[in-house]
C-alpha positions in Angstrom: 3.8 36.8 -17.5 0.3 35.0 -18.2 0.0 32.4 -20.5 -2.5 32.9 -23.3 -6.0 31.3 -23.2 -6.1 28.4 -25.3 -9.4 28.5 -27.4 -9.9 24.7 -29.1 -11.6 25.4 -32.5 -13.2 21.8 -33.6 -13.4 21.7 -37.5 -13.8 19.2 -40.3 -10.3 19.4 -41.8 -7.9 22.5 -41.8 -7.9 23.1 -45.5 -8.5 25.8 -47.9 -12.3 26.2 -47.3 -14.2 29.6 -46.7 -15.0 28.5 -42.9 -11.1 28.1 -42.1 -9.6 30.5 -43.9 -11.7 33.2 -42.2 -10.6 31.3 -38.9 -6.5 31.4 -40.6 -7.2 35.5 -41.0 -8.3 35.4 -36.9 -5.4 33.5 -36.0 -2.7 35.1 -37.6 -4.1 38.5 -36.7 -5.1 37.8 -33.1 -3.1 39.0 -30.2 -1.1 35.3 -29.3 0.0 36.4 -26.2 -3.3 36.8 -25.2 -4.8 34.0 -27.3 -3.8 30.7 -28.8 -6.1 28.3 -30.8 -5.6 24.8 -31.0 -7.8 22.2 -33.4 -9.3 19.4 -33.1 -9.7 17.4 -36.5 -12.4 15.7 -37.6 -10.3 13.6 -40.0 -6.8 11.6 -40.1 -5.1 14.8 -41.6 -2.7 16.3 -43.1 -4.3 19.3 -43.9 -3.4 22.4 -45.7 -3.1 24.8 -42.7 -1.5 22.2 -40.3 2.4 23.6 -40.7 1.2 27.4 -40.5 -0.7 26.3 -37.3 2.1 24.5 -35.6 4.8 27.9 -36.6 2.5 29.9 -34.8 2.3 28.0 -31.7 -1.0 26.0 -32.4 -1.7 22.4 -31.3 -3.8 19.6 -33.8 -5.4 16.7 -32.9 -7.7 14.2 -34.8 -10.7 12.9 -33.1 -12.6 9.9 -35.1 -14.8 11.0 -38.2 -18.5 10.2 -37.3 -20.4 7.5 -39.6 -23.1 6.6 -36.9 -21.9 3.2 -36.6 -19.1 4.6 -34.5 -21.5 6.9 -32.2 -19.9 5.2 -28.9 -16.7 5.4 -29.8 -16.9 8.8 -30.9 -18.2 9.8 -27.7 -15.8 8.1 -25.5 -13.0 9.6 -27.7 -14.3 13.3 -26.3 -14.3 12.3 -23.0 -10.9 10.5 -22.9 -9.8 13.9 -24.8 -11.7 16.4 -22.0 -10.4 14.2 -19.2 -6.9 14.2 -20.1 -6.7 18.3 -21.4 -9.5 20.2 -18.9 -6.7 22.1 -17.3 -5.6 23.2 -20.9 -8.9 24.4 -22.0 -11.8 26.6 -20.6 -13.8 27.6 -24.0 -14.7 25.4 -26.9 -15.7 27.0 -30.4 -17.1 24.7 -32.3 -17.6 25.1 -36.3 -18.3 21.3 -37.3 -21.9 21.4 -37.4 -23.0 18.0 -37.8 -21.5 17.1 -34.4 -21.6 20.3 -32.1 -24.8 18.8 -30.2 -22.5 15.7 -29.1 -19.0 17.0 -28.0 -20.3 20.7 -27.2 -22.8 18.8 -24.7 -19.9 16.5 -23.4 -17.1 19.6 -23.3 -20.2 21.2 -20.7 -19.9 18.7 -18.4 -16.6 18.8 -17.7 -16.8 22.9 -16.9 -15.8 24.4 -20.5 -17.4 27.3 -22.0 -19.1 26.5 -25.1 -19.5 28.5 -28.5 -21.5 27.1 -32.0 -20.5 28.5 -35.0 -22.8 28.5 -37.8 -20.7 29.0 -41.4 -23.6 27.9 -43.6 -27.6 28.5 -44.6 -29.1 25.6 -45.8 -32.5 24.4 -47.1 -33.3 20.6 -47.2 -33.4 18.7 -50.4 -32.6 15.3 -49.3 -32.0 12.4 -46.7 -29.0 13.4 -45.8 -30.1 16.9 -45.2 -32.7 16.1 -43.1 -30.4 13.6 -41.1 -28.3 16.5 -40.6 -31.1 18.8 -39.1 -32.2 16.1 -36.6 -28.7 15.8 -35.4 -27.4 19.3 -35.1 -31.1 20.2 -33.7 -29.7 20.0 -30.0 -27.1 22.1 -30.8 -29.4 25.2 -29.4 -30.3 24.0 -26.3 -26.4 23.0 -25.7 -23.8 25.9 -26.2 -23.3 28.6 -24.4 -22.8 31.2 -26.9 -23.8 31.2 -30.8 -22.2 33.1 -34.0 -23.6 32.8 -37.3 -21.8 34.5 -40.6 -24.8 35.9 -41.4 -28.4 35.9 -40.1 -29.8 33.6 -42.4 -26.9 31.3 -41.4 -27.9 31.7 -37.7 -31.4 31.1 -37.9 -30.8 28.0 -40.7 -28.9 26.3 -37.7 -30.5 27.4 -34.4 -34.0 28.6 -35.5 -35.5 32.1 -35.2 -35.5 32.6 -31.5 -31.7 31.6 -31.0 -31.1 34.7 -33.4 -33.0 37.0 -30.7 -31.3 36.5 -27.8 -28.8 38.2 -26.4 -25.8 35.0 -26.6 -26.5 35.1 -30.3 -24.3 37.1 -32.8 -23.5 37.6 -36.9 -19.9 37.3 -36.6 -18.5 39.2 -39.9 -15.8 36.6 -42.0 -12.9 39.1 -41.8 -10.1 39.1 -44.2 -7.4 41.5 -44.6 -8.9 43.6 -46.8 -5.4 45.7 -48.3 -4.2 41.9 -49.6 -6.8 41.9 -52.2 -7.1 45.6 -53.6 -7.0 45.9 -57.3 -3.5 45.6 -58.6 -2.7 46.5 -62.2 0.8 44.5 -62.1 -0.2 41.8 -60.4 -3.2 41.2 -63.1 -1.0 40.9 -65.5 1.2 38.3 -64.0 -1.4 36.4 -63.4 -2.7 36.4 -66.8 0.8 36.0 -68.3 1.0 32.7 -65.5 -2.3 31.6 -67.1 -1.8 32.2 -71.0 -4.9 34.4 -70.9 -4.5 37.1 -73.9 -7.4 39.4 -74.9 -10.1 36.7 -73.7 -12.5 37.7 -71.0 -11.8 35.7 -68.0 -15.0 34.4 -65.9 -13.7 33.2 -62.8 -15.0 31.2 -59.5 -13.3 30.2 -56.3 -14.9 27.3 -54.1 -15.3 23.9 -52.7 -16.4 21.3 -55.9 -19.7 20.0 -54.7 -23.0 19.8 -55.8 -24.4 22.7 -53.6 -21.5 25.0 -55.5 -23.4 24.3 -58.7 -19.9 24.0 -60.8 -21.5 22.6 -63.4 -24.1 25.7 -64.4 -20.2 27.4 -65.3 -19.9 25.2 -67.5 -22.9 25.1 -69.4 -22.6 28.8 -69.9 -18.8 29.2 -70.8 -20.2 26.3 -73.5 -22.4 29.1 -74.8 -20.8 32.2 -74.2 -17.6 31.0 -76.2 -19.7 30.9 -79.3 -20.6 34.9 -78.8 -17.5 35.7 -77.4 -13.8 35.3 -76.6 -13.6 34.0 -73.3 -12.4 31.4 -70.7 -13.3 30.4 -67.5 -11.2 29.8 -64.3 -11.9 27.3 -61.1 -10.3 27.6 -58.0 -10.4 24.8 -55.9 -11.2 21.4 -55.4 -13.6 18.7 -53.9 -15.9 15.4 -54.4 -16.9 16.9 -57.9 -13.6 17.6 -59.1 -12.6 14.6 -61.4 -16.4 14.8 -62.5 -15.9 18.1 -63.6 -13.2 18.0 -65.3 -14.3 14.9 -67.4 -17.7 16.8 -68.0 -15.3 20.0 -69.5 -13.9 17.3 -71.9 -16.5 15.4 -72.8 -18.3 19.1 -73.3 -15.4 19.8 -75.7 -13.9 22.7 -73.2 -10.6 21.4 -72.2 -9.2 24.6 -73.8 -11.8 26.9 -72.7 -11.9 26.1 -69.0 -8.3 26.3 -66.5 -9.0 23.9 -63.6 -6.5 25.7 -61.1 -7.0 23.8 -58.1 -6.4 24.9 -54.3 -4.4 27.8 -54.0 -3.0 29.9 -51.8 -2.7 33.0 -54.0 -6.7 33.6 -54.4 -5.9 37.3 -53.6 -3.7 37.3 -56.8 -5.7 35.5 -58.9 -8.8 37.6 -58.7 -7.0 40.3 -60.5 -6.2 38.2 -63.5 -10.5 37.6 -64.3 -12.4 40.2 -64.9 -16.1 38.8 -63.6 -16.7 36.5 -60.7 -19.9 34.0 -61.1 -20.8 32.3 -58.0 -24.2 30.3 -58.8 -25.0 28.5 -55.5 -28.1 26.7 -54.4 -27.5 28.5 -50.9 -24.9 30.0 -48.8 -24.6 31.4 -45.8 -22.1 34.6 -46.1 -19.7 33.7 -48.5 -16.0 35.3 -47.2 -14.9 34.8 -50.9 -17.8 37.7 -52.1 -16.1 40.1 -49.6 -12.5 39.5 -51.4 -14.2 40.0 -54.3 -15.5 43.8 -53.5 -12.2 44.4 -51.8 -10.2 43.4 -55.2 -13.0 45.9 -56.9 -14.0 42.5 -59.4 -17.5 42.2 -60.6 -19.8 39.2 -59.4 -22.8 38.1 -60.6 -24.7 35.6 -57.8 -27.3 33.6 -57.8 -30.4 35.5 -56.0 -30.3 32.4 -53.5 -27.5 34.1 -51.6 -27.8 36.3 -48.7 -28.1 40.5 -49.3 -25.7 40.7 -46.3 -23.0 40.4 -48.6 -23.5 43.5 -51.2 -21.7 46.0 -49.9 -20.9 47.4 -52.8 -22.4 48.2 -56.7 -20.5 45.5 -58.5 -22.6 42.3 -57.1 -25.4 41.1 -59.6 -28.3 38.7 -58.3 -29.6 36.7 -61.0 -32.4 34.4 -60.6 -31.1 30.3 -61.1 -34.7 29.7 -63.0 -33.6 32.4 -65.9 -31.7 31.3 -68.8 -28.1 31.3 -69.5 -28.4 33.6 -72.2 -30.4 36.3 -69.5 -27.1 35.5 -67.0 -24.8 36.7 -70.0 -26.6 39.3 -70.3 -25.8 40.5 -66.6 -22.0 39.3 -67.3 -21.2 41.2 -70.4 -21.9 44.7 -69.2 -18.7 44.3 -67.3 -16.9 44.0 -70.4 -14.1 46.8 -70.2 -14.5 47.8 -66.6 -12.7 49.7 -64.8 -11.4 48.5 -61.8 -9.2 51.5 -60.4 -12.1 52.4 -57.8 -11.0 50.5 -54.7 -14.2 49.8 -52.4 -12.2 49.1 -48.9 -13.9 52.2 -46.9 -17.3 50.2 -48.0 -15.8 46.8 -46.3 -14.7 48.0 -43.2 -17.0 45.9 -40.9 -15.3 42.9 -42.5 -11.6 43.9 -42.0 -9.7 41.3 -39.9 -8.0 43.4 -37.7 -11.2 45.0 -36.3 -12.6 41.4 -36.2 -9.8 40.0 -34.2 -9.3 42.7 -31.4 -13.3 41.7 -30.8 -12.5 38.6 -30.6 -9.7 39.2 -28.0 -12.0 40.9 -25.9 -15.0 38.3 -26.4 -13.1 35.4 -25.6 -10.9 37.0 -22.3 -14.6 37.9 -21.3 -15.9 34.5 -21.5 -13.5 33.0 -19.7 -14.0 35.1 -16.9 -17.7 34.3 -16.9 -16.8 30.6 -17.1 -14.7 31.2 -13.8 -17.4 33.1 -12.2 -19.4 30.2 -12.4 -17.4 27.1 -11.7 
């Protein structure tokens, strides 16, 4: 029997982010005894996927995280690594952005098929930003094959004539779309779990950092409360977490605003709210809009995000330069609705196990092309 082709996925850290979990739904999905993926780490680790990577056969490692000051190091640890594991490994897929130009470029010379994966669209509003750009700018003239999660994503990264060729490709963020259709039960679980009575429940799942824009959620829960009965409920966690949750106090909202951390039962939880307000500065095809179509939960977006991901008509784009008072306006006519309508023929392009047999079939086919030509 062949052993399966080992694909090596370098990330930041395996945790509960929109980029890895759509890589999680691959993985468990895939065919493994045609494909394994194994991970390299950009950070000391543990991470929240590690023990459900290692049950199904996956390998982790943890190369150095890049600062600048370490540049040589860094790029002597990716040698050391391709040296020692280039008969394990034919095709590198590479999601950490930042860094693709340097150990995509150095996985090349040592004969390995190389893929860039764009999971964000970005606009530049500072140093750090711009740093960024310059050092990811190689990235287009290094791998072999590009995906973006959407086209904005793709041309944000690579530029506008990446995105025209033929080696470039919007690569869908699957999820398994029956896990998150609209169950009456299970809302009311969830809503028992939380305390949540009659009040309307605003809720938002995502990394806490400044681009997420946490803190626009809770300005308007701050007002809506004083028109209606609700509460508002974050998912996740991040560099503005602490921050936030002082601001909710100091706001006078501790009672007003669940802080519910990383979890693995998002599917569950988006049947306990009843709107989903996701008020980014910019995206690039947010996986966590498609779970909210498939749980049939209204969202109202900022108009910053891409129209790739309304599928459906129960996603609101509302300008971030309007008021608060014009964005309740856009929540509250989802007071009272009903969610029995399940939208999963409208999602199909984005369900895992179509996304996954493509990705069989991509990755045994560049492998053979990598053979062909070393």
């Amino acid at each position: 029997m062949n052993k399966p082709i080992r694909i090596l996925h370098v990330i930041g850290i395996m945790n509960r982010g929109g980029a890895e979990t759509m890589i999680m739904n691959l993985y468990r999905s895939i065919d493994k005894e045609k494909i394994q993926f194994d991970f390299v780490q950009n950070c000391t680790g543990p991470a929240a996927f590690d023990e459900e990577i290692k049950q199904m056969g996956g390998k982790i490692y943890h190369c150095p995280h890049y600062n600048g000051k370490n540049h040589f190091q860094y790029i002597k640890w990716w040698k050391k690594f391709f040296k020692n594991h280039r008969d394990e490994y034919c095709i590198v897929h590479g999601h950490l952005g930042s860094m693709a130009a340097i150990y995509l470029n150095i996985a090349n010379k040592f004969g390995l098929y190389t893929i860039a994966h764009s999971h964000s669209a970005f606009t530049i509003k500072n140093c750090k930003d711009i740093l960024y750009k310059l050092i990811s700018y190689p990235t287009r003239y290094t791998a072999d094959f590009f995906f973006g999660c959407s086209l904005n994503a793709g041309i944000s990264r690579y530029g506008k004539e990446v995105v025209k060729r033929k080696n470039f490709k919007v690569l869908n963020n699957a999820i398994d779309l029956k896990q998150f259709v609209y169950n009456k039960q299970i809302r009311e679980k969830i809503r028992n779990e939380l305390k949540i009575k009659n009040e309307f429940v605003i809720g938002h799942v995502g990394r806490m950092d400044d681009n997420k824009n946490q803190i626009f959620l809770l300005n308007l829960i701050k007002q809506m409360k004083n028109q209606y009965p609700v509460k508002l409920a974050l998912v996740g966690t991040g560099v503005n977490y602490d921050k936030l949750v002082k601001q909710a106090e100091e706001m006078g909202l501790e009672n007003d605003v669940l802080f519910l951390g990383v979890r693995s039962d998002v599917n569950e939880l988006l049947q306990g709210m009843d709107c989903f307000v996701f008020p980014s500065f910019y995206e690039g095809l947010p996986v966590t809009l498609i779970e909210t179509q498939a749980a049939s939960l209204p969202s109202v977006i900022s108009d910053t995000i891409t129209d790739e991901v309304i599928l459906t008509n129960i996603v609101t784009k509302v300008s971030l330069n309007l008021s608060l008072q014009d964005w309740i306006v856009k929540i509250i006519k989802y007071f009272d609705y009903d969610r029995s309508h399940s939208y999963i023929n409208d999602l199909n392009a984005y369900d895992v196990k179509f996304t996954s047999k493509w990705m069989e079939d991509f990755y045994i086919k560049c492998q053979k092309e990598n053979l062909k030509n070393h």
